[in-house]
C-alpha positions in Angstrom: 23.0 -26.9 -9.3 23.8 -24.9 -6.4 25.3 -21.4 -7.2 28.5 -19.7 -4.7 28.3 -16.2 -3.5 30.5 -13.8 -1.6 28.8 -11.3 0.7 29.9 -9.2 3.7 29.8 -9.6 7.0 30.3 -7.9 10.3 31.6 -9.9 12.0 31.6 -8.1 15.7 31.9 -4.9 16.3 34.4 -3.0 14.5 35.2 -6.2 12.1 33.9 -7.2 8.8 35.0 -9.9 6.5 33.9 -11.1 3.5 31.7 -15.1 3.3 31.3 -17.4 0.7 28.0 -19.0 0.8 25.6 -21.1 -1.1 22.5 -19.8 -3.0 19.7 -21.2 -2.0 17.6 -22.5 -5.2 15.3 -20.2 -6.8 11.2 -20.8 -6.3 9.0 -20.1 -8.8 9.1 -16.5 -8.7 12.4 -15.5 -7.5 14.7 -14.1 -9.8 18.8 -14.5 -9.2 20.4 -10.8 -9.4 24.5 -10.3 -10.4 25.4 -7.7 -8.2 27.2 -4.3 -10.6 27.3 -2.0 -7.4 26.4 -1.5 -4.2 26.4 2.1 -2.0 27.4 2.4 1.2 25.3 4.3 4.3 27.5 6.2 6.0 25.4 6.6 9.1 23.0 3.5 9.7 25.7 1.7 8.2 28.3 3.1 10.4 26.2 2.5 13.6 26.0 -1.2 12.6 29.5 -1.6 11.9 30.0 0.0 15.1 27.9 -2.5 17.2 25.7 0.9 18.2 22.2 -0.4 17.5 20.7 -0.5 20.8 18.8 -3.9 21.7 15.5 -2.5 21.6 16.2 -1.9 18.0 17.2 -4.6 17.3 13.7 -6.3 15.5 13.0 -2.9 14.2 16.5 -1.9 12.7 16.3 -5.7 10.2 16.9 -4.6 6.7 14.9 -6.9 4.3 17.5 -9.1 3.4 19.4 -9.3 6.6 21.1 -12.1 7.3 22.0 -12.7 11.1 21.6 -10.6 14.5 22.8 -7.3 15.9 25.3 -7.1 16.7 26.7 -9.5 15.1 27.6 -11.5 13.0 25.3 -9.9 10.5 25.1 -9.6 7.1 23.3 -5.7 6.5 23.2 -3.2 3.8 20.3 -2.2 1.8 21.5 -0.1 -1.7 22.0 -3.1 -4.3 22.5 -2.8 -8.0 22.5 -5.2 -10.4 21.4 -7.3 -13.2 18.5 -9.5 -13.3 20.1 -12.7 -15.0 17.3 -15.2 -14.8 15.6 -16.5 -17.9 12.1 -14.4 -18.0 10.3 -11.5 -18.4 13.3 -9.4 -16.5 16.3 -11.4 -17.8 18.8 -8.5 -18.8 17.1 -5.6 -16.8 19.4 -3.7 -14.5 17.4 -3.2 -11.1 17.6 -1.8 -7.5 17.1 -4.1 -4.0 17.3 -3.2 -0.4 19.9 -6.1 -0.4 23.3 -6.3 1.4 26.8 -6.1 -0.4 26.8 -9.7 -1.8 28.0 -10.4 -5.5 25.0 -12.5 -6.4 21.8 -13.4 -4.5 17.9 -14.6 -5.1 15.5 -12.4 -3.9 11.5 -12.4 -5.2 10.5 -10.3 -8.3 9.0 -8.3 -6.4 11.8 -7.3 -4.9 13.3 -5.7 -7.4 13.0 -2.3 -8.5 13.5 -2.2 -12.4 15.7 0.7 -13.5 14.3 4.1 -15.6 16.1 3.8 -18.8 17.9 6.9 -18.6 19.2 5.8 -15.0 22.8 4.8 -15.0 23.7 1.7 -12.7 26.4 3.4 -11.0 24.3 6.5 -9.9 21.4 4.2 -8.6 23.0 3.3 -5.6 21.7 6.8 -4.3 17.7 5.0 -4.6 17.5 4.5 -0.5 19.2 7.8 0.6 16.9 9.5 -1.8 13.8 7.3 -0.4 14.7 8.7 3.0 14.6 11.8 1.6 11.8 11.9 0.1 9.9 10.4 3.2 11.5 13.2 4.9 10.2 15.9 2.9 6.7 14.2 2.9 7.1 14.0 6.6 8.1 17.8 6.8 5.1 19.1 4.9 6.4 21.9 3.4 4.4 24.8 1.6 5.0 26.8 -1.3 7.1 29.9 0.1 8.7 28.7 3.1 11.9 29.5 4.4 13.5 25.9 4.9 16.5 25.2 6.7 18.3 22.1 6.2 20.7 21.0 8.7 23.3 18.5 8.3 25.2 18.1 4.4 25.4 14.6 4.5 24.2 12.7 1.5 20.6 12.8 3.4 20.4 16.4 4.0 21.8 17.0 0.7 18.9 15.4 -0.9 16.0 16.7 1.0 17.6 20.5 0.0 17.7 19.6 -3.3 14.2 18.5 -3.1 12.9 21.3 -0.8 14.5 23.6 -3.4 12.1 22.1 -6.1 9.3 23.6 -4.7 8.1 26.9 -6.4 8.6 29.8 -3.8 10.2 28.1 -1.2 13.8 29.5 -0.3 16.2 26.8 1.1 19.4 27.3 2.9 21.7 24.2 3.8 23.7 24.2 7.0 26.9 22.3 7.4 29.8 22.9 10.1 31.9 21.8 7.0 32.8 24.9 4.4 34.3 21.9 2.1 29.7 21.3 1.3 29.9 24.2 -0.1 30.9 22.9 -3.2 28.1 19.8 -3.3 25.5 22.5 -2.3 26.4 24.2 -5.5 26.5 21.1 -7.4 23.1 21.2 -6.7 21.8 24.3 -7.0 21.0 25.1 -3.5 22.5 28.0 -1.4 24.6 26.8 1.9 25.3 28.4 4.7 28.0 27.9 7.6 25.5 27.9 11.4 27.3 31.2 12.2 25.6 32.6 9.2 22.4 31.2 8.8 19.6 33.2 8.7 16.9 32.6 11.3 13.1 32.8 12.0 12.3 29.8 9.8 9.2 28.0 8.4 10.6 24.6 8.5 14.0 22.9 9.9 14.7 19.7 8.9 17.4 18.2 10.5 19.5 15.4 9.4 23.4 16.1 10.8 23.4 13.4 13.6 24.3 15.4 16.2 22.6 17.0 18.8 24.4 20.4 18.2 22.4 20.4 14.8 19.3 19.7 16.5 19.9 22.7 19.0 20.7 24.6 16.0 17.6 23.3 14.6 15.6 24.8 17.1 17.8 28.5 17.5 16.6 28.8 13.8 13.0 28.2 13.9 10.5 31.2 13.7 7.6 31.6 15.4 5.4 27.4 15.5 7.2 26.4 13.5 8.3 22.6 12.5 11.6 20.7 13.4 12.1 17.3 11.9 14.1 15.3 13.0 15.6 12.6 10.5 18.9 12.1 12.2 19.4 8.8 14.5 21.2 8.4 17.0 21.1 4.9 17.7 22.6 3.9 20.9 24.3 7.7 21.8 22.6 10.0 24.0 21.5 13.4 22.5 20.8 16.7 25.1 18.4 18.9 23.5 17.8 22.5 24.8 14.2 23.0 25.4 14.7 26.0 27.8 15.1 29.4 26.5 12.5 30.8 24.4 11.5 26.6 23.5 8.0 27.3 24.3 7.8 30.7 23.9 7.9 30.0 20.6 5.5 26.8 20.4 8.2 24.4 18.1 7.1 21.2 17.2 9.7 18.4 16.8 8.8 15.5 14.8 10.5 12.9 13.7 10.7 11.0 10.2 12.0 7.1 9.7 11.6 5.4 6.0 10.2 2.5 7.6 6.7 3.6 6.9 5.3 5.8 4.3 4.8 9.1 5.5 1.1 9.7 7.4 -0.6 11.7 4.3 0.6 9.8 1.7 0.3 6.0 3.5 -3.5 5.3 2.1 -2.2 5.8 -1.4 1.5 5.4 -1.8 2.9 2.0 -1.4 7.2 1.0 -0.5 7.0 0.1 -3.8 5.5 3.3 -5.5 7.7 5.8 -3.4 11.1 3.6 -4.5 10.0 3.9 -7.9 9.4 7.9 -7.6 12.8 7.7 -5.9 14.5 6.1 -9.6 12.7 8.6 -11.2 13.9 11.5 -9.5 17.5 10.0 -9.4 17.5 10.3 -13.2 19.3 13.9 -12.3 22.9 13.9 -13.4 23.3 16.9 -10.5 23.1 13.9 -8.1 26.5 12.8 -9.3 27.9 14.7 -6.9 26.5 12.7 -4.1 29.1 9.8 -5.0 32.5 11.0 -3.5 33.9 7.4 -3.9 34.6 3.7 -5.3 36.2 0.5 -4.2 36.5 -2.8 -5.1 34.3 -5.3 -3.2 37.3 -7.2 -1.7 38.6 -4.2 0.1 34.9 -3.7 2.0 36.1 -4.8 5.5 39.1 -2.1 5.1 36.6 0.5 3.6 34.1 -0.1 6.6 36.1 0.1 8.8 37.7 3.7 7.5 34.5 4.8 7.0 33.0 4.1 10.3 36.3 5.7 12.0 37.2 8.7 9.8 34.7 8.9 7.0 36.6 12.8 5.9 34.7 13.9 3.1 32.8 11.0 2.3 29.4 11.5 1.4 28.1 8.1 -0.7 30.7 5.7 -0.9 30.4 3.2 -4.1 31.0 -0.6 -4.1 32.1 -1.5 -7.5 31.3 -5.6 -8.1 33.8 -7.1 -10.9 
């Protein structure tokens, strides 16, 4: 028999409600998951909300279980936790899938991302941000005893300090226009600094802030060659970047990183799959609570989206909580 799911939609730009639909029926192989929470992206998801991914995006920007087109109406998210509830091998096993906010869905095994055991559901909503991050870092190539700045204390930047900081030797500062990330840089054992007072001459700046001020800040803090990595996106918004001054003088590099691919060096041997399972691994950090600054029901999505897109405040990971 056919099984009914609600799942959210935006609608056009600026608008989301939530759908009913119908399952499709599971293959041999598929497994049906019962959604338990879902996490919200503040910035890609923001941008989509928003109607801001440009056209020639569009093809590139799909999540993996997108459902219609940019900009709209389209079903998009990809930070889904649940409960595998199909007889089998994974019946009962609380997993992870780069699925939209959608109470119950079918996706292949494969798919899904089986939980660490010592990884609480409601925490796991972090896995993409972190996978981002974690590309980003392996993007950044950082070396034991560098001076890293990370720019930008959203839940992205966030999470590359507190893996930068992980390395022996290195010595990470985290940059935020907002003194109120003071108190998640803590939570995590890394030192911030407001971009009045952070220190200069660099190893490595990663940037993640999403706005072109943090990338000019990026490259005022840089020492001598060194490497600017760009994580932020800026979908369809221009971005001016300074490259006068002492730009070449001091021979920067900008780079940028995307979780689309696996990072260069590690693409021969690290698989999506491997690098989301590091990702659960590393999430099994109760530090990274911090990163979850708030829950709501599933019905009130649309209003939450909509807040979040236009004044997200404080937000850093919002939670979707599934009844």
């Amino acid at each position: 028999m056919s099984e009914e799911a609600r799942a959210f939609w935006t609608v056009a730009p600026g608008r989301g409600e939530i759908r009913s639909e119908t399952l499709r029926t599971p293959l041999p192989g598929d497994v049906v998951v019962q959604a338990l929470f879902s996490g919200v992206s503040r910035g890609t998801e923001a941008l989509v909300f928003a109607g801001g991914v440009p056209r020639s995006e569009w093809a590139r920007m799909r999540a993996p279980f997108q459902a219609g087109e940019f900009p709209g109406p389209v079903k998009y998210g990809y930070a889904s936790v649940g409960r595998v509830c199909t007889p089998g091998e994974l019946e009962g096993r609380a997993v992870f899938v780069l699925h939209p906010h959608q109470t119950r869905y079918v996706v292949p095994a494969p798919a899904v991302h089986q939980l660490p055991p010592n990884l609480p559901p409601e925490r796991a909503v972090l896995a993409a941000n972190l996978e981002t991050a974690l590309n980003g870092v392996w993007d950044a190539r950082p070396h034991l005893g560098d001076r890293i700045a990370v720019i930008g204390a959203g839940t992205v930047g966030c999470l590359v300090a507190w893996l930068a900081s992980r390395i022996p030797g290195c010595v990470v500062q985290l940059v935020d226009v907002n003194p109120a990330r003071a108190r998640i840089a803590q939570a995590l054992g890394v030192p911030f600094s407001l971009p009045a007072d952070a220190a200069p001459d660099a190893d490595l700046v990663i940037h993640a802030s999403g706005s072109p001020d943090g990338l000019n800040l990026a490259i005022g803090l840089a020492g001598f060659e060194a490497r600017i990595v760009e994580m932020s996106w800026f979908g369809d918004r221009p971005a001016t970047v300074q490259l006068g001054g002492a730009f070449h003088a001091r021979r920067l590099a900008i780079v940028s990183s995307q979780v689309g691919h696996v990072a260069p060096a590690q693409r021969s041997r690290w698989s999506t799959h491997r690098r989301m399972q590091l990702a659960l691994e590393l999430l099994t950090e109760s530090a990274l609570d911090a990163l979850v600054t708030g829950e709501s029901e599933f019905d009130d999505l649309p209003v939450v989206m909509a807040r979040l897109a236009a004044a997200p405040g404080e937000t850093l990971c919002h939670r979707i909580r599934y009844q």
